[in-house]
N, C-alpha and C positions, 0 to 999 in steps of 0.2 A: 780286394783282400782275399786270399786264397784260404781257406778255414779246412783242415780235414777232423772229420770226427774218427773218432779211434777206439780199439778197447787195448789198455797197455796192461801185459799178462805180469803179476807181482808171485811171489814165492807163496804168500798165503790169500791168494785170491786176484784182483783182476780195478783198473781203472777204465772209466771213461769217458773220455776227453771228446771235446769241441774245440782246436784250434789249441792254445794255450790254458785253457780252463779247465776245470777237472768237473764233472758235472755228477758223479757217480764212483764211491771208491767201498768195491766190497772186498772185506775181511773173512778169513773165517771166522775170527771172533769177533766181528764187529759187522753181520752179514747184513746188507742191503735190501735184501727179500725175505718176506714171510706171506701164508697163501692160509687158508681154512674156508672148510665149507660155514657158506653163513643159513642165519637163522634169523630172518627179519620179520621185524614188525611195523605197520606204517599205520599210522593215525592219524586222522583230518578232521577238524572243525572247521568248518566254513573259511576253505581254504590256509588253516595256520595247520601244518603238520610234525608230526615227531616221527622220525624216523628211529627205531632201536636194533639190536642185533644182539644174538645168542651165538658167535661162530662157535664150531668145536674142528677138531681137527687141524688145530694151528699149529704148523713147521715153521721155522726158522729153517732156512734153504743156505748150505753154508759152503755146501763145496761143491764146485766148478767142474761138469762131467762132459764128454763129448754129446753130438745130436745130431744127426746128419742132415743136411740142409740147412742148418742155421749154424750161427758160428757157436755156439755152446752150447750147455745144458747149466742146471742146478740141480740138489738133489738136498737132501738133510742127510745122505748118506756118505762116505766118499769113495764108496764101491757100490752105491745103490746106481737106480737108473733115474735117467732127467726127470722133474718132474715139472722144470717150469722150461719153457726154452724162450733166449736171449737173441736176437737181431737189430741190429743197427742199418738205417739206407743213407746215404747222401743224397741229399736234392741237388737238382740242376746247378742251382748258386754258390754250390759250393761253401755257404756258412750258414748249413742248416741242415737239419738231420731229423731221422724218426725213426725214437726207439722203440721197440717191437718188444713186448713179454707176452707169453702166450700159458696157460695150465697145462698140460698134458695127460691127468688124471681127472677123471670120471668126479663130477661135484667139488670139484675147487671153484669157487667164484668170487674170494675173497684173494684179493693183490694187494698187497700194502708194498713201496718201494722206498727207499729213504735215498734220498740225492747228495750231494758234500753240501756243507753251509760254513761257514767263516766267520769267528766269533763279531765281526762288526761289519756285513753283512746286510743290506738294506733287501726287502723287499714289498712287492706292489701289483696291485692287481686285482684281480678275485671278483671281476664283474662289476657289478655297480654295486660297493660298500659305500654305507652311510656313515656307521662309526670310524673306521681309520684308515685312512691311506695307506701308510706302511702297517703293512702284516704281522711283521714283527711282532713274537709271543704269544700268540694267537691260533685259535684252531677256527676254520671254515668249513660248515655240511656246503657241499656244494646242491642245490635243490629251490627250486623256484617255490617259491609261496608268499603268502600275506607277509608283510614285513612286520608287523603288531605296532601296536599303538603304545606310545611312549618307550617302548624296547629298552627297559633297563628294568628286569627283575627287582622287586626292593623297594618300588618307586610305588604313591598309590597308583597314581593314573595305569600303570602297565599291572600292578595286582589288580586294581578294581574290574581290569574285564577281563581275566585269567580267571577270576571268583569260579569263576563257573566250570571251571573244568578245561574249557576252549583254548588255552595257554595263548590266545588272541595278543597278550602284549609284545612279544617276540621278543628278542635278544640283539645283543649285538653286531649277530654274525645272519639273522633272517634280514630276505632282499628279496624282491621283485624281480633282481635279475642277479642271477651268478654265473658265474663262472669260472670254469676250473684251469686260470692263466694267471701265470704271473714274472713280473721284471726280476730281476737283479741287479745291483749295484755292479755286480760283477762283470758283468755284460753278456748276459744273455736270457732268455726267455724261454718258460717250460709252459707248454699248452697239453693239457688230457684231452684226447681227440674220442666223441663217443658222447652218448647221451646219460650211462647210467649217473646211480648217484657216488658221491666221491667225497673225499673230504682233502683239503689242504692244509697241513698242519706247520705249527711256525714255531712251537712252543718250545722247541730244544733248541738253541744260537746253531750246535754244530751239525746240524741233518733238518731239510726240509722235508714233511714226512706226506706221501701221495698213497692215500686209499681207495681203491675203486670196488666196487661189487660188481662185477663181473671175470668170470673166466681168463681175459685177455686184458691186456692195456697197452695203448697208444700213445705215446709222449712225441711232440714236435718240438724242436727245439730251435733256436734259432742265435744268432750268435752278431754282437755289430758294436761298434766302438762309444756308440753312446744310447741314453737312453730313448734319446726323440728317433733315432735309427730303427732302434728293436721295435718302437709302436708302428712306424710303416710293417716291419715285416712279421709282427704277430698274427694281424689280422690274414695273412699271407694273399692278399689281393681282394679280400674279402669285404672291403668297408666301403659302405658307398659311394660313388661318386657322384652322386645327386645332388647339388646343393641346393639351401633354401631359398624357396621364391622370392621373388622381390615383394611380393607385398608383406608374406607375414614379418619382413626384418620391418618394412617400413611404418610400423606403427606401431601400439596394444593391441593388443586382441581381445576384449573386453568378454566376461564370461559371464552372463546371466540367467539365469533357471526360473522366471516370472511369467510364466505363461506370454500370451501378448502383450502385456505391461512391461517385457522386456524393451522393446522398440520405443517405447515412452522414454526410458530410463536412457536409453543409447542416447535418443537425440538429447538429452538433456547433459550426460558427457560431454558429447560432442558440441557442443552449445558453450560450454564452458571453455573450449578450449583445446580439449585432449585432440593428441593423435592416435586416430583409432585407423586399424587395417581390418579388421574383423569383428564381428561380432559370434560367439560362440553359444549354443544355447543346448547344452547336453540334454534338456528337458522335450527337444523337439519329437519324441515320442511317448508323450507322456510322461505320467509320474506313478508312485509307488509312497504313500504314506507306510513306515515301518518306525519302529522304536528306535533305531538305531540315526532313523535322520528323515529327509528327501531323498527317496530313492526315486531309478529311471522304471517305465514299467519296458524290461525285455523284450520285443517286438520290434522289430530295426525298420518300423517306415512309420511316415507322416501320420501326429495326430490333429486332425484338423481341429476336435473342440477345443486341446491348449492351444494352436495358433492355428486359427482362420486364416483364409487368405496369403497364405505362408510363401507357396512359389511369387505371389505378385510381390512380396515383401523380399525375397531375396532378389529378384532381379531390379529391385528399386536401389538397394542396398548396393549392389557390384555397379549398378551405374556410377553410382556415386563415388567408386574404388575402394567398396568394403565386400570384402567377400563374408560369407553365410558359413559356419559351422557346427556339427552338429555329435555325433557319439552312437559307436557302435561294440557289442562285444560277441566273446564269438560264443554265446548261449543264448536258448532260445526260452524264455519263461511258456513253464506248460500249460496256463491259461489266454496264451494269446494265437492266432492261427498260421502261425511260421511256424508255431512249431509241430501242429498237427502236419502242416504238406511237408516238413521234414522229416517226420517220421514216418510220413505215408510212402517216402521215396527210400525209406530207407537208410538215410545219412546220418542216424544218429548213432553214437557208440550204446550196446547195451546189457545188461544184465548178463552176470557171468551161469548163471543158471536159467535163462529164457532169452526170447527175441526182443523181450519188451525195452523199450528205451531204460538208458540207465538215468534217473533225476537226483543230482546233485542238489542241497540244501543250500541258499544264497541269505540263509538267515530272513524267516518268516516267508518264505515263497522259493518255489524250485524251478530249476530249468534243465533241459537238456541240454546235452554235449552235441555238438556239430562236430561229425567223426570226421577228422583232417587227413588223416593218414589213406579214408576211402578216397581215391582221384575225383570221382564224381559230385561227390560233395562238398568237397575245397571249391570245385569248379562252380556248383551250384550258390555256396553261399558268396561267391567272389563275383557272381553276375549276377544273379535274382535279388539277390540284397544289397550290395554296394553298388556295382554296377547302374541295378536300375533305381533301385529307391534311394539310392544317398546321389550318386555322380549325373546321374539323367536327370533326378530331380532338381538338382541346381545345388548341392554342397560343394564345396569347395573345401573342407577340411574336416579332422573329424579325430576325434579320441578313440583310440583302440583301445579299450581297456582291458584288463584282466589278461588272461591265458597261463597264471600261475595253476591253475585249480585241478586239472586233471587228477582224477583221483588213480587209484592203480587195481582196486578192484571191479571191474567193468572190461566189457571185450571191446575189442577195434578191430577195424576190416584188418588192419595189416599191421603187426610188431606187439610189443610187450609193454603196457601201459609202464610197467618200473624204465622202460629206457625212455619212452617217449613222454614220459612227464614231461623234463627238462627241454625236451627237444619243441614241446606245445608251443610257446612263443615266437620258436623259428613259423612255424605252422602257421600260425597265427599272421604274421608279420607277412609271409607270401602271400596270404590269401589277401591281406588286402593292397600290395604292390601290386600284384596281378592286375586288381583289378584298374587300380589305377593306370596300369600301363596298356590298357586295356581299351581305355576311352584315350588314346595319346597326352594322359596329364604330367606324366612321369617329371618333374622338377614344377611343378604348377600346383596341383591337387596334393592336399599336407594332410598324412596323417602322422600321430605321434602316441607311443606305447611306453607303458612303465616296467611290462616283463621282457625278458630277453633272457638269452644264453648263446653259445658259442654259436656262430650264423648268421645273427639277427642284424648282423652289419651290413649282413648284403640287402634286404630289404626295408626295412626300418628310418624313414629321413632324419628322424627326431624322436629323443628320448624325455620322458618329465618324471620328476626325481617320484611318483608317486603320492600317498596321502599322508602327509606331513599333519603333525599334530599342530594347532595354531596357537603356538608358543615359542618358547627360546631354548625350551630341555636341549640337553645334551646330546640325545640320541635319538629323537622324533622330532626336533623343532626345525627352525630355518637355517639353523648351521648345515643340516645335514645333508643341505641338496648343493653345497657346497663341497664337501668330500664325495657325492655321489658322481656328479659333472664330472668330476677330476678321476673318478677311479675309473669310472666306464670310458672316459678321454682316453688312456690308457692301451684300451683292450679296441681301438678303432670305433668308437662310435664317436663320430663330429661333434653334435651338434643335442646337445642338453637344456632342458628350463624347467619350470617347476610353478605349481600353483600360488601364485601370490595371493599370500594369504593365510595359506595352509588350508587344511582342508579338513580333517576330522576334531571334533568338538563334542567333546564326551563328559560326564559326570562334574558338570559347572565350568570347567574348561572353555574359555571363548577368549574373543580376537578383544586385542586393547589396543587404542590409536597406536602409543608406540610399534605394536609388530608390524600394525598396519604400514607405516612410513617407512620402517625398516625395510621392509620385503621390495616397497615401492623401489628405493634403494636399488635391493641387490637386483631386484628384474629386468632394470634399465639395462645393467651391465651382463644381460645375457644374449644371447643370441633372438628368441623368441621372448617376448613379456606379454603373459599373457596370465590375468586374472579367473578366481573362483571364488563362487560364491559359498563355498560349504555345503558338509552332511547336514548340516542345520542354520539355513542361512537366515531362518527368520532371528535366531538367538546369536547373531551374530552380527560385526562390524562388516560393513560395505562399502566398497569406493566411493559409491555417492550418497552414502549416511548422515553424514553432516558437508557444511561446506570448505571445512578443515581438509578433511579424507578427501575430498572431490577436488581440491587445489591441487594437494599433493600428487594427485593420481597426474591431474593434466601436465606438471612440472617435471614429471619421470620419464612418461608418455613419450613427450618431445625432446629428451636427451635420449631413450632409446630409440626415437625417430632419424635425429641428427646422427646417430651414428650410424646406420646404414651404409655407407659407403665403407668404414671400417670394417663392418659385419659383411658384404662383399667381396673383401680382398681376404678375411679370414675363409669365406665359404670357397676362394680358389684356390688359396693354401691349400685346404683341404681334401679337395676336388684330387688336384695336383699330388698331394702327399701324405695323406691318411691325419696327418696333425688335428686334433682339435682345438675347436673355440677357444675353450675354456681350458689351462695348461696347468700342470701340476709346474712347481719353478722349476724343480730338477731337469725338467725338458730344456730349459733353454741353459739352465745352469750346474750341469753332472760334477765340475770338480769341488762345489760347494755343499758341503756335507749338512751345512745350516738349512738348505733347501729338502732335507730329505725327508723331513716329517711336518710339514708344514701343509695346513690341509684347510686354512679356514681362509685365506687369500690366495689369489690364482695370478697368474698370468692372463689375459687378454689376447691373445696374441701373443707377438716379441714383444711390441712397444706398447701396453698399459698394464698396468698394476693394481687391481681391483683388490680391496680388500674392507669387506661389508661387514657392519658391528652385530653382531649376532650374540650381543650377551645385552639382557635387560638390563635397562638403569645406565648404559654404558655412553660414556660424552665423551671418552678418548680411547683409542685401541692402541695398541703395539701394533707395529707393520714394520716386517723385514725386507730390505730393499738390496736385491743382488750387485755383482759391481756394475757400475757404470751411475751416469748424474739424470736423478730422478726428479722430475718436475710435479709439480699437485696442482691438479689440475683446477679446483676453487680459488686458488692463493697468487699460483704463478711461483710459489717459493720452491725452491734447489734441497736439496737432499742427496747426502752422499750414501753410499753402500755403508748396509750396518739396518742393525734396531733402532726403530722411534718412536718415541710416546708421541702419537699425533693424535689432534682435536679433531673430535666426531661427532659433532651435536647435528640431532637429526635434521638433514638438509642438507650435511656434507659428508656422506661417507668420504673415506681417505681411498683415493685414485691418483693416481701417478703414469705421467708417458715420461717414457724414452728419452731422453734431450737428444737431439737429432735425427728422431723419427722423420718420414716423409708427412705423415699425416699431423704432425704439430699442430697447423693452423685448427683443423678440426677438431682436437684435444681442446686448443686454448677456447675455441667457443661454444665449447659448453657450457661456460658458467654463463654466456649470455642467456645461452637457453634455457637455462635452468632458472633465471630471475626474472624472465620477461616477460611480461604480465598480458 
């Protein structure tokens, strides 16, 4: 399909098309650009920040002036001179284009652009969002940070730990990972290329409104007849092609933080029954007693008093075809001694008025920054610490946490903390691909990250929806890593899961068997299942707590074992075509406008139909079923396209395949496995 992008010149101002689409229509009265020098303020609590601005100097830019070199100018004048100028390129492919606006004057850093929008108008996107899939009437900071806990202002659990000042509960629009990309019904896709901060606004039906704080902005665009097209060409070759190992599809991944009394507990899973592919134990460098929970103590290598004997236990473990995992982040706690030989070499980012390291606050203990941006200390912490203590010592996977936190007052060897916030995750994410590809593990060796932004596709194998509050809220519980899978699916990242379980347990807040079986539930039907024991796991429900929770666990276990072979032909899709796991329906079904805001049931692929009960007290869900005849995979019973009140008592979420998938027989026996004792 041959796509040209365009500027078509109108009597009071100017369009710009992609193919058939109008993507951008400035008026003079109705102008597309405005520009002002800004006036910001940034504020951080233990990673949850507020970004404000005081711009002054705000134009409305309304009339169309020549420039030479670029095809136009703007100006607020209509005999003044350019003040922003306008460039459009075609890509190779021919249905894809980058539009170019640049400042011209001395202290403009503020762009706002408004694009055309269409009063019924679907769109999508925005990184990994928890609250909504479609965007629709919504404003997005684009800006990596803590997501907060319970993120619905109004709510106690999200006032109770805002009391303090820390605004720790976040909202609807804070995320571990953003970014500034999103679909259209329309058929095309607008990407902000660039790290600054940005905002994507939704809240007017007929203009989608793009802010950047910066000088310049970069818009890629990209243009293709359906929605599952435009997610190949967003990522524009960017999404990994690494799929996941064969071992972590083939089992749980069992998560425990018990010191050595972990390994007691595993064989005692295992004993019961489960399939286990891993054991995970974030706690293997110690721990941190804090108010807030069980924390890790920062120091990224082996602590022998929690677990003795620890290399002969992992290589006992991989005999057996469990691999060992363990957690790393990319800060160095200032009382452990990484981070003295990291400071002594120099690799930390530091103080904007001395040499001395700059220590971020981690809530009751500090750590230093590992400066990314210097070459030598990417390199450094990519071989001295994964490399030899996690990859030579015998892990085999490993939680990359954090890289939201950057703060912006602090120096770095190279760039401007305000652009390289956002960009930290990408950073983050290399340094530990590197190293992995480093020891030849590249599709073998797992790690998996909750921040990201525009990049992280290329390094990144595996996303987890972050720390979910362990409940069923609306905007922190187990819904949410349902719309998160789905939005990050989106923007090219494969391959999503989430802490079963949930993970943060605050002000009487704890796990009740229901969450517990529910999550059991939805983790089968993801690509990774893989269990946590919580901030506070002595005040909390655990898989093998009672022998209720430890049935349940080993009954999920082996239906997300059994599917393996499924989770294999999804991971070549993907390989193959940027498609995720986990599908919003609209991917497989663009002309059904019923598909377009539907966020708490996915696709599986083409052929299954996942949709997990995410509301307390719930023993039937509604599940919308696109056209074609949908089979239940408990029942064996037929189901036509349309709404259905289907029966959900814990033990059958409502799953559906394809009638005349290849993989049927596999479908049909799950229920064996799922009952077979």
């Amino acid at each position: 399909m041959a796509v040209t992008a365009r500027f078509e010149a109108k009597d009071d101002g100017f369009d710009l098309l992609l193919g058939d689409r109008v993507i951008l229509r400035h008026r003079v009265d109705a102008p597309a650009f405005r520009i002002a020098k800004g006036n910001p303020t940034v504020t951080m609590v233990r990673g949850n920040f507020r970004l404000e601005d005081a711009p002054t100097d705000e134009r409305a830019l309304r009339y169309v002036v020549p420039y030479p070199g670029k095809q136009f100018g703007l100006s607020d004048s209509a005999t003044g001179n350019a003040i922003l100028a306008i460039d459009c390129v075609v890509e190779d492919d021919s249905q894809s284009a980058v539009f170019i606006v640049r400042a011209l004057e001395d202290g403009f850093d503020r762009i706002h652009i408004d694009l055309f929008a269409e009063a019924d108008e679907y769109v999508w996107g925005g990184g990994e969002q928890m609250s909504y899939l479609a965007l629709n009437g919504r404003r997005f900071p684009i800006w990596t940070s803590e997501p907060g806990v319970g993120r619905e202002p109004g709510t106690p659990l999200t006032d109770a730990v805002s009391a303090d000042g820390s605004f720790a509960g976040g909202d609807y629009w804070t995320t571990n990972y953003p970014e500034p990309t999103f679909l259209s019904s329309r058929g095309y896709s607008a990407q902000l290329l660039g790290g600054s901060y940005s905002e994507i606004d939704f809240t007017d039906s007929n203009r989608h409104g793009l802010s950047v704080w910066h000088k310049s902005v970069v818009i890629e665009l990209h243009v293709a007849d359906t929605p599952a097209e435009l997610v190949r060409k967003i990522p524009h070759a960017s999404w990994t092609k690494s799929a996941l190992p064969d071992w972590a599809i083939g089992g749980a991944i069992v998560g425990l933080k018990d010191g050595t009394n972990s390994f007691a507990r595993l064989e005692k899973i295992i004993a019961a029954g489960a399939a286990v592919s891993g054991l995970w134990c974030e706690d293997w460098v110690g721990i941190r007693q804090t108010s807030f929970g069980r924390r890790l103590f920062w120091d990224w290598q082996w602590n022998a008093e929690r677990y003795p004997d620890l290399p002969a236990r992992i290589a006992e473990l991989k005999a057996r075809g469990i691999r060992f995992l363990g957690y790393v982040n990319p800060y160095l706690a200032v009382d452990g001694p990484q981070y003295g030989e990291a400071a002594r070499l120099g690799h930390l980012a530091r103080k904007l008025d001395s040499d001395e390291p700059y220590a971020v606050d981690f809530g009751e203990f500090d750590a230093g920054v590992v400066d990314f941006t210097n070459p030598a200390a990417a390199v450094w912490f990519s071989e001295e610490i994964i490399g030899k203590q996690m990859l030579d010592f015998g892990l085999d996977g490993w939680m990359a946490d954090f890289g939201e936190y950057l703060p912006v007052d602090l120096r770095l060897h190279n760039g401007d903390p305000m652009e390289e916030h956002n960009r930290w995750p990408v950073h983050w994410a290399k340094v530990n691909a590197d190293a992995v590809a480093s020891r030849g593990r590249t599709g073998d060796a797992l790690f998996f990250m909750r921040a990201g932004f525009t990049g992280v596709q290329r390094y990144c194998p595996l996303l987890w929806a972050g720390d979910q509050s362990v409940d069923f809220s609306r905007h922190d519980g187990i819904g949410t890593v349902i719309t998160a899978a789905l939005s990050a699916g989106l923007v090219g990242n494969a391959y999503s899961h989430s802490d079963v379980g949930g993970y943060t347990s605050l002000h009487g807040n704890v796990r009740t068997e229901e969450l517990m079986f529910r999550w059991y539930e939805l983790g089968a039907f993801t690509p990774v299942m893989r269990t946590h024991e919580g901030n506070r796991p002595d005040d909390n429900l655990q898989i093998d707590s009672t022998p209720e929770l430890l049935s349940g666990f080993v009954r999920w276990s082996r239906v997300h074992a059994a599917l393996a072979p499924w989770v294999r032909h999804l991971c070549d899709e993907a390989s193959a075509t940027g498609l995720p796991a986990q599908r919003a329906l609209f991917l497989h079904y663009p002309e059904d406008r019923e598909t377009f805001t539907i966020q708490d049931q996915y696709l599986y692929g083409a052929d299954l139909m996942v949709a997990p009960v995410i509301e307390e007290g719930a023993v039937t869900r509604n599940v919308y079923l696109p056209d074609g005849n949908w089979v239940h995979v408990w029942t064996g019973k037929h189901f036509a396209p349309g709404w259905h009140t289907v029966d959900a008592p814990i033990g059958s979420p409502p799953v559906f395949w394809r009638d005349g998938s290849e993989y049927a027989s596999l479908f049909a026996s799950l229920v064996d496995v799922r009952d077979s004792k």
